[in-house]
C-alpha positions as CSV (number, residue, x, y, z in Angstrom):
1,X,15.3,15.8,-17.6
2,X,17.2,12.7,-17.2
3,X,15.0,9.9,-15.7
4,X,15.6,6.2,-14.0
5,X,13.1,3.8,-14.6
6,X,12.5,0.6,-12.7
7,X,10.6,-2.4,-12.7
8,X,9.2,-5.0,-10.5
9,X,9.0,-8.4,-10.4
10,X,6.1,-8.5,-8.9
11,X,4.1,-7.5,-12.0
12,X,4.2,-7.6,-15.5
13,X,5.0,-4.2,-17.5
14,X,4.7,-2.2,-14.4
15,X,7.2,0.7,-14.5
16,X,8.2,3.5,-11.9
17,X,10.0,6.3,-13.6
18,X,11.6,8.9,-11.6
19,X,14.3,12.0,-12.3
20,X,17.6,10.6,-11.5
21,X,18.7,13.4,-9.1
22,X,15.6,12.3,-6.6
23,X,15.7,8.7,-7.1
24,X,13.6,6.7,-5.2
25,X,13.6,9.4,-2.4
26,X,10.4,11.0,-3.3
27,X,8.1,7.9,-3.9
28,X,5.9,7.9,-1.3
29,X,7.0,4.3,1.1
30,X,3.4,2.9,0.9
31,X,3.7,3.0,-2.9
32,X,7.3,1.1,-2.5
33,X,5.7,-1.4,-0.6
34,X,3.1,-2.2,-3.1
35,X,5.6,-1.6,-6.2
36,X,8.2,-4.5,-4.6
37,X,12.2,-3.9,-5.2
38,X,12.3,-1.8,-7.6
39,X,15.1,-3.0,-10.5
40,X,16.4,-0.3,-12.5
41,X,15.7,-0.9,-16.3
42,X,16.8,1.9,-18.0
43,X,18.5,5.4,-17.5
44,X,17.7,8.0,-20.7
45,X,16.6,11.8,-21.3
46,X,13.0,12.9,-21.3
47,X,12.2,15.7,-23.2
48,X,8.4,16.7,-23.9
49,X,8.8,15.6,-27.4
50,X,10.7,12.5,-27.0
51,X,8.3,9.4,-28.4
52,X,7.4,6.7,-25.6
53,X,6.1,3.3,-26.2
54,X,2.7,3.8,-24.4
55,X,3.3,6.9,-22.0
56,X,3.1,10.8,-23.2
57,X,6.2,12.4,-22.6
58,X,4.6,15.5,-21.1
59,X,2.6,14.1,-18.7
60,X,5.6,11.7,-17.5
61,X,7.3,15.3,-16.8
62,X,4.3,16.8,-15.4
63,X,4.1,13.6,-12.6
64,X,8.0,13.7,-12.4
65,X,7.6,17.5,-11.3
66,X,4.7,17.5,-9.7
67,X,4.5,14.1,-7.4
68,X,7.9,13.1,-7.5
69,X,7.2,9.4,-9.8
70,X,5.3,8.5,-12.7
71,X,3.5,4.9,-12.6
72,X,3.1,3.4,-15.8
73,X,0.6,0.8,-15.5
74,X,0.4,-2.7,-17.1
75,X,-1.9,-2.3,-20.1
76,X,-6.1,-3.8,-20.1
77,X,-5.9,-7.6,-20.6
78,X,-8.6,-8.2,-23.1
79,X,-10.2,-12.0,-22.9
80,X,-12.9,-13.2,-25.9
């Protein structure tokens, strides 16, 4: 599946991937609110056993099918 993802500015390493034929059309508005304008970062094909920084590639699909968008969240802040 080939996906868009997009970032915000509003947040640090907070990613919205989505399949490129929907687009944005299928993320719920409430979450666009939140989410901020969204700034496309990168355009590539997802395949279940395509290696992802910090996201597994079947679950990404899964969402993509399933809810429309996949939310990759910042990762835990750890403070001493």
């Amino acid at each position: 599946m080939k996906v868009e993802v997009y970032r915000t500015r509003k947040r640090r390493d907070l990613y919205l991937y989505v399949a490129e034929c929907d687009g944005l059309t299928r993320v719920p508005e409430a979450l666009l609110a939140t989410f901020g304008k969204p700034e496309r970062a990168m355009t590539f094909e997802l395949t279940p056993d395509r290696k992802l920084s910090r996201e597994d590639p079947e679950l990404v699909l899964r969402h993509l099918e399933d809810e429309g968008y996949h939310l990759q969240l910042p990762p835990p802040e750890y403070r001493l």
